[in-house]
N, C-alpha and C positions, 0 to 999 in steps of 0.2 A: 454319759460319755459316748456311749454306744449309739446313742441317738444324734450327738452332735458330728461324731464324725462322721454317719450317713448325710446327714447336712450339709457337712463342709463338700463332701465328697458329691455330691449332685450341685451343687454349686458349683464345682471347679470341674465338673463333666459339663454344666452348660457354660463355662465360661470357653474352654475348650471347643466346646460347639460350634457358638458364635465365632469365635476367633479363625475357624478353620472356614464356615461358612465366609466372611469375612474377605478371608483370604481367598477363596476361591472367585468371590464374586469380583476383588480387585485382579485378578488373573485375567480373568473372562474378559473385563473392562478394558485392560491394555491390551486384549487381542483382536476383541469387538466392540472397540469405542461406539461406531453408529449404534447400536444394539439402544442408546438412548435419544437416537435422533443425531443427525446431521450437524444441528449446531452446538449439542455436547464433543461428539468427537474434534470438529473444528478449534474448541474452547480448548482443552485438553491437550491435543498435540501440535498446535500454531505454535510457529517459531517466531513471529511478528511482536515481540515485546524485547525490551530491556532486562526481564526478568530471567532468572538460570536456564538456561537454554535455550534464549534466546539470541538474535541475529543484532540485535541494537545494545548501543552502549549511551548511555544520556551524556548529553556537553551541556551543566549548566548554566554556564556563560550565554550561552546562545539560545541557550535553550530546544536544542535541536537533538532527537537521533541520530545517530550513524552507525554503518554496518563495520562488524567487528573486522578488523583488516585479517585475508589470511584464512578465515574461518570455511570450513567446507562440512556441513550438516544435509539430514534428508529435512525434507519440505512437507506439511500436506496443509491442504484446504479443498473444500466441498469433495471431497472422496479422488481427486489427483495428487499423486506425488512426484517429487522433484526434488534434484541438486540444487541447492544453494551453495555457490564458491565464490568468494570474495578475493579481491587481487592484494596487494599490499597496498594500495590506498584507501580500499574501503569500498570498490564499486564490484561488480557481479561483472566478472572479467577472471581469467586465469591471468593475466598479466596486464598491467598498463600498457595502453598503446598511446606512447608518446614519441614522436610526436602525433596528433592524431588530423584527419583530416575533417572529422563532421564530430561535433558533441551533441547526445541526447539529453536533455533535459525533459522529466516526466516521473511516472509516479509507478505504480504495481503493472500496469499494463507497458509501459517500456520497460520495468525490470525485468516482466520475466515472469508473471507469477503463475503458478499453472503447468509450464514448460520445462524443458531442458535448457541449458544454454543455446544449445546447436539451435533454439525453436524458437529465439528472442529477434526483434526488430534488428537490435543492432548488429547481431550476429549476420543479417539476411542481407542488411544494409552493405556489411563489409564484401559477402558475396557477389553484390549485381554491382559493386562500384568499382570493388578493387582495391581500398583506399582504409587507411586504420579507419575506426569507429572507437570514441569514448562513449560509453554509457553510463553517466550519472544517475540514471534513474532509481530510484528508492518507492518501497511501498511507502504509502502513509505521504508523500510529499505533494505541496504544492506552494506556490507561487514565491513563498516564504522563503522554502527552503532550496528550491531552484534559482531561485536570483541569487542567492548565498554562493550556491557550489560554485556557477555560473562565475562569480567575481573573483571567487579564492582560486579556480581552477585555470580559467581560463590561460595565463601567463604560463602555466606549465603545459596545458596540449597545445597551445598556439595554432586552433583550428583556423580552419579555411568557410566553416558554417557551423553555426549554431541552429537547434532545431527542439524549438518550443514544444510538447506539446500537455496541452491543456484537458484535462478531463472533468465531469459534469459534477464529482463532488467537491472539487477544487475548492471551492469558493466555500462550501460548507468546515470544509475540514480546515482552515483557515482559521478558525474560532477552538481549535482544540491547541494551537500555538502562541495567538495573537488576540488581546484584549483592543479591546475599536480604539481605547487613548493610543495605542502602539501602533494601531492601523494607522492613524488618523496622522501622527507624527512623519510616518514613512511617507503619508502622502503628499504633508507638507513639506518637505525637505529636498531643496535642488539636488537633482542629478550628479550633478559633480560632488555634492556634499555627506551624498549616505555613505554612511560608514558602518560593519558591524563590531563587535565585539571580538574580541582575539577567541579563538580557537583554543580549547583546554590541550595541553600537551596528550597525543595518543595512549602512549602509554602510560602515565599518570592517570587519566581516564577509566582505562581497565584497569590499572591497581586499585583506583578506587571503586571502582563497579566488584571485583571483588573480594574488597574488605568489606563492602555492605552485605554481601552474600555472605559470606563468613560470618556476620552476626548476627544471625538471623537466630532463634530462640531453638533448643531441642526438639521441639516438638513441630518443628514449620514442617519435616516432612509428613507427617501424617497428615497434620489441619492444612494444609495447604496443597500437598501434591498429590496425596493419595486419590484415586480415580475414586471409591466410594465415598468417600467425605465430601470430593465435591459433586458428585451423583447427587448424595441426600441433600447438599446444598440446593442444586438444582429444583430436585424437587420440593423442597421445603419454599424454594422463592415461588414456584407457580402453582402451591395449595393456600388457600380454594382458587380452581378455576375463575379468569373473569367473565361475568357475567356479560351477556352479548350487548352490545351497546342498542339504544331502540332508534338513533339514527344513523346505520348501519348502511353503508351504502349497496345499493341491490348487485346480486353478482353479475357478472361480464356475459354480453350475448355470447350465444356458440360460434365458433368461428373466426372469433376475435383472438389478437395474441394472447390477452390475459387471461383468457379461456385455454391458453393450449391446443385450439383445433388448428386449423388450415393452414392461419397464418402463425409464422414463426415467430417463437415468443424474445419478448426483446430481451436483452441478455439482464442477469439479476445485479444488481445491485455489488461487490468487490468488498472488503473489509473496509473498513473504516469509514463509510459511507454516512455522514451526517445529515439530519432535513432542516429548513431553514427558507423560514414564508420569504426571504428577501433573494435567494438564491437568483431568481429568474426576471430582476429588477437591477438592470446596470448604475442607477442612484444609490444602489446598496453600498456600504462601505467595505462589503467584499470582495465586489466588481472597483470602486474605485483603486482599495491599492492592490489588484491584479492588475489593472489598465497601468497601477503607476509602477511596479514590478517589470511588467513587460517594455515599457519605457527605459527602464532603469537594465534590461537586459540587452535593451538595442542598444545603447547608451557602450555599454563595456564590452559589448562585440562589435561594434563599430570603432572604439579605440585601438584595439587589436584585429582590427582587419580583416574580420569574420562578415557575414551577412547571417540576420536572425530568421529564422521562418518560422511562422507561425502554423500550428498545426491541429485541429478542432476535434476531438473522441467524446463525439454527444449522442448515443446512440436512440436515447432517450429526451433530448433535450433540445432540439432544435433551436430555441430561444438564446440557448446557449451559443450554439455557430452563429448567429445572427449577431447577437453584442461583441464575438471574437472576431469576426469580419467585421465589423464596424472601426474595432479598434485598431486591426490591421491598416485598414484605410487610410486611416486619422496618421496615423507613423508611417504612412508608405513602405509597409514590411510584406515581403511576400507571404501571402496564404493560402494553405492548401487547401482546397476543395474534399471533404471525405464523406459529404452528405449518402453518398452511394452504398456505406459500406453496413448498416443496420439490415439491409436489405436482403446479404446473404446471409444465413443461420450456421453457415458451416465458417463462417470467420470467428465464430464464437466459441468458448467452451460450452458444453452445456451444464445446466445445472450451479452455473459461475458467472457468467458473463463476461470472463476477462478472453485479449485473444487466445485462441486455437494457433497451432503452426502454419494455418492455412493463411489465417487474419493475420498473424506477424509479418510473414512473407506478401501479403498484400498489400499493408501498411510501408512495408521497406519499398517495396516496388514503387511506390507512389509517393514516396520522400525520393527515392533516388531517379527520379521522372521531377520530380520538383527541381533538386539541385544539378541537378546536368542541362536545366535552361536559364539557371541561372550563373553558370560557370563564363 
């Protein structure tokens, strides 16, 4: 007996142990997330899901996110943080400006991502113009869910311009919404005739976003949100090392951006960034219903008395401004010229690549240099 309860008793000293080790290492973890690398902290405290603590609520009708109306959370990605405030419609605005005079449509670089409010497009836009600014723009959006807002919104800011603008994973992230039968149908379909699917009631929505939270099993905090379960997650996905590939492409001369030297590195890549051999092929069917999206945008700002401009964020993709001014053309829609703007490195975040306050207020300058010659 005298032997088992030294047993028991060294046992329940290392269980004690671990548990306090344990404990300490999920301490550490929530204070120095990087301490595993950049895209573990990124993983860990992004607000960019529908999940608890996050900024989206799913509509499965439409199949679309949208941001919690009302909600005001901290922000981080690639080691900047930020206020995230939502208006009572759902946009990154303290208040609706309605009426409004110019609507943003766009994606994490018109929301905002990175910034403060005071540091967003549309915030800078309102300054050099004078004039409300809506901001629709949402992380994670493209063509899909901007012709959407675009149709549902527009009758209520009853803008005076609409103002596209289009960034280079667009087309990829197109394919985390839309299956090509569903492309392929939008493309078919008259202009007068697209219709989407009714809108889930708001708050019906969140009731049910959190009844599913509420049933989630005893134990999802631990296996799910604890910083060290998904630490050893992590590392458990990338043991063993992979082995280096033998057609490996040779690294970048010195001097070159993707070297890091002289010249300024193009800016990295944003969340949700997809790759896609068709991306840079306007026959693809994700350049087709973008072309037919953006049709379908002139279409309902032009019934409402708006003018659409079209706006090009390809810092990396030139191919990209090419087929957007192409398709500008074809619709006789004004476009802005932004080829200049990869050029300066201080328009960029670093270490992110979305804009800088510097890049915002650039961008805004050069929208509101657009719509004052078109006025």
């Amino acid at each position: 007996m005298t032997r088992l309860r030294r047993g028991l008793g060294n046992l329940c000293l290392i269980a004690v142990s671990v548990a306090l080790c344990v404990g300490v290492f999920e301490v550490v973890l929530r204070a120095w997330p990087t301490l595993l690398g950049a895209d573990f902290a990124n993983g860990v405290r992004s607000r960019y899901t529908t999940r608890e603590g996050g900024i989206f609520y799913r509509d499965p009708s439409l199949r679309m996110n949208f941001m919690i109306p009302g909600l005001k959370v901290p922000m981080y990605w690639n080691g900047y943080e930020w206020t995230h405030e939502a208006d009572a419609l759902g946009f990154r605005s303290r208040r609706p400006a309605i009426p409004a005079d110019v609507v943003l449509l766009g994606d994490s670089f018109i929301y905002g991502h990175g910034v403060e409010l005071e540091a967003t497009v549309g915030h800078f836009l309102e300054q050099i113009t004078g004039r409300p600014v809506a901001n629709l723009a949402r992380q994670g959006d493209s063509a899909y869910q901007q012709a959407y807002l675009l149709s549902s919104h527009i009758g209520l800011f009853r803008p005076r311009h609409v103002v596209y603008f289009y960034f280079e994973n667009d087309i990829a992230d197109l394919r985390a919404y839309l299956k090509e039968d569903a492309m392929r149908a939008f493309i078919r379909e008259p202009l007068e005739s697209i219709r989407y699917p009714p809108r889930m009631d708001v708050a019906e929505a969140l009731r049910a976003r959190e009844a599913k939270l509420a049933s989630r099993p005893w134990h999802w905090p631990l296996t799910r949100r604890a910083y060290v379960v998904r630490a050893w997650n992590r590392l458990a996905s990338a043991w063993p090392p992979a082995r280096p590939s033998p057609a490996a492409a040779p690294a970048p001369a010195s001097g070159t951006a993707a070297s890091g030297g002289a010249t300024a590195a193009a800016p990295a890549p944003p969340p949700n960034v997809s790759s896609s051999t068709a991306v840079d092929d306007e026959r693809s069917i994700g350049w087709q219903y973008t072309k037919k999206a953006i049709a379908y945008m002139q279409y309902v700002s032009e019934r409402h008395g708006a003018r659409l401009l079209v706006v090009p964020i390809t810092p990396t993709k030139p191919r990209h401004f090419e087929i957007l001014r192409g398709i500008a053309e074809e619709h006789h829609l004004p476009f802005l010229d932004t080829s200049a703007l990869p050029s300066d490195p201080t328009l960029w975040l670093a270490n992110d690549g979305h804009f800088s306050p510097a890049g915002a207020r650039r961008m805004a300058e050069l929208v509101a240099g657009a719509l004052a010659s078109a006025r």
